[in-house]
Every structure is written in C-alpha cells, then in structure tokens.
N, C-alpha and C positions, 0 to 999 in steps of 0.2 A: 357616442353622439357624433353625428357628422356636419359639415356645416353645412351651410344654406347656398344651394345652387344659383346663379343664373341664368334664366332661359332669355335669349335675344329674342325680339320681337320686329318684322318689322309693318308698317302702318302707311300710310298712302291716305290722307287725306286733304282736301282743296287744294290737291295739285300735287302738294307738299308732303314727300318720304321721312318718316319717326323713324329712329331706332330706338328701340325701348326693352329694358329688362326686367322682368318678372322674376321675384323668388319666390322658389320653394322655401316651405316650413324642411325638418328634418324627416319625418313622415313622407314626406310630395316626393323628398329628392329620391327616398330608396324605392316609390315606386315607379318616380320617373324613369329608372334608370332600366326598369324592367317591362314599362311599358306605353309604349307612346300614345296611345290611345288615349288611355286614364286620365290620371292630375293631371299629367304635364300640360297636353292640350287644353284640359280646363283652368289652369293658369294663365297661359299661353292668351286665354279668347279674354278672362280675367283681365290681363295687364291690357289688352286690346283696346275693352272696352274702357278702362279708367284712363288711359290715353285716348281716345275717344272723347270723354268728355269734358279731358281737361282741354283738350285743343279746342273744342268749341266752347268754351269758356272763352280761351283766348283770344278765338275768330268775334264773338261777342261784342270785346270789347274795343273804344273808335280808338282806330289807331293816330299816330303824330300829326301824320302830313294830313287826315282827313280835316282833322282840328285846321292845321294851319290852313287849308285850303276853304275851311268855313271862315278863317279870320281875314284873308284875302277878296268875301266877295265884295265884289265893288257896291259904293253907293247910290243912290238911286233915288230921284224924286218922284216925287206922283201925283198924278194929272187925275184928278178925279171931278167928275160931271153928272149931270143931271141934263136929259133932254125933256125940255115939257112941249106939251102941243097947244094950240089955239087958246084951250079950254082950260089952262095952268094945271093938267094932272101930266105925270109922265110917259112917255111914250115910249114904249117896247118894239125892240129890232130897226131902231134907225141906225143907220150906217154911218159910225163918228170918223173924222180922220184928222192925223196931226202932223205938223211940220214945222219943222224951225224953220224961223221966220225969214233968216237967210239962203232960203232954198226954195225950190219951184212944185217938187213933187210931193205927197204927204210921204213919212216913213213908216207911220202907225196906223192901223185901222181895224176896227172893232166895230160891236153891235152893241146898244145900248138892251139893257138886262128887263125882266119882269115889270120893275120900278119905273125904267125909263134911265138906269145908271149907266156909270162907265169908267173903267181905272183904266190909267197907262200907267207903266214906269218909264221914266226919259233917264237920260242920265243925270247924275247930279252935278253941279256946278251954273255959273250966271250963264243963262240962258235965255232967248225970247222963242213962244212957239208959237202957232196959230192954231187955232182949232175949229170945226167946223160938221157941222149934218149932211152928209151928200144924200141930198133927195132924188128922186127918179123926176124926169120932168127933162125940160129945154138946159140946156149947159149954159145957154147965155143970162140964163135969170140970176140975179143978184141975188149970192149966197152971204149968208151973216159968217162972218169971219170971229172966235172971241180972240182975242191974245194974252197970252201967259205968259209970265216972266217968271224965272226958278233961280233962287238965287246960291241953294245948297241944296244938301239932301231932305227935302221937304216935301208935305202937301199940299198941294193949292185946290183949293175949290171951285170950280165956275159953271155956270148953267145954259143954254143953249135953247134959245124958244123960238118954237119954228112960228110963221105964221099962215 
C-alpha cells in the first residue's frame, strides 16, 4: 500500500492567489505517476473547484470593517412634507428647497412625488431650517417660507400650501 500523494494546486481568484493541495486515494497516486492526463488532472480540477467554492463562501460572507462602517453611518433627521394646492389635494413635481435658517442659499432641493410628498435627510442635531415651493413666476412675489426646528435624529412633518 502506498501513501496518499499531494498535488499542489494553484488558484487565482478576486484578485487573490490559493495555494491548495489535492489528495490522491492510493489507486489515483499509482496512476498519477504514470500519467498526467488521467486522475491527477481530475483531482487537480477536483481540489480546484472545492477551493472555488469554499472562497466564495468566504467572499459571501460581510466582512469586519463592512460591519463597522455600517455602525459608523452618521445620523440623520428627516424633513418630510406634503405640498398641496389651492384646492387641498397634493401637488406633483413642485420644486421644494431647504436651508438653514442661518444661511442665504438653499442646500437641498427636490420635486415633490405623485402625492404631492417630499423627504430630506439634514443632519441630525439642534437645528433651524427653512423651507419652501420655488414656483415659476416674478422672484419678487412673496414666497411662504415654513421653518423647522430638528432637535435629534428625528422626523418632522410639515405641509406647504401654495396659493
């Protein structure tokens, strides 16, 4: 009886070079030794493929730092609205925009949805923001301003009616 061979293998996947060794049974080794065609190569493609799928197991599964980098996203409030029109039903594709209160220019802006909706995320912490419908028309017509106040990572609700 002879013992059980070694065949080195190596592998190349997601980037990443396996070395990996395949046995022969006592059978494989006396005909590997006679012909490389045969078992050996069919071991060979064998240990191939069962490294093969144990790496994509391991690719599979989330690794440390993905975790921690999901534990790290930041917090975040949210600005959620309703635009209705004259007639109290909502109003789809008005142009919302937002801005803390201590600033000039909006930093957020979005189209209000099917319904007449609308979400922001702002960041979380005490905050005032303004909010507002940019309509088409004269710039100098007095635009309804609402303001929001966030005081954590929450949501606030507020509605915006044009007239």
């Amino acid at each position: 009886m002879t013992t059980p061979s070694a065949v080195p293998t190596k592998l190349t996947t997601h980037g990443k070079e396996i070395l990996a060794e395949a046995t022969l049974s006592d059978s494989s080794a006396c005909l590997a030794s006679t012909s490389w065609n045969g078992t050996r190569r069919r071991a060979a493609g064998l240990a191939a493929v069962l490294l093969l799928l144990s790496a994509a197991a391991g690719v599979a599964a989330p690794s440390p730092d993905a975790e921690k980098e999901k534990q790290k996203e930041k917090p975040y409030a949210l600005i959620f609205g309703t635009v209705f029109g004259p007639d109290a039903r909502g109003v789809a594709g008005v142009k919302v925009k937002i801005r803390r209160s201590d600033q000039k220019k909006a930093k957020w802006e979005m189209y209000s949805d099917r319904r007449g909706e609308f979400a922001q995320r702002v960041p979380a912490g005490k905050a005032d923001y303004l909010v507002w419908a940019d309509l088409p028309g004269p710039k100098d017509q007095l635009r309804q301003e609402v303001a929001v106040h966030v005081e954590n990572d929450e949501r606030v609700d507020i509605s915006l009616h044009l007239k």
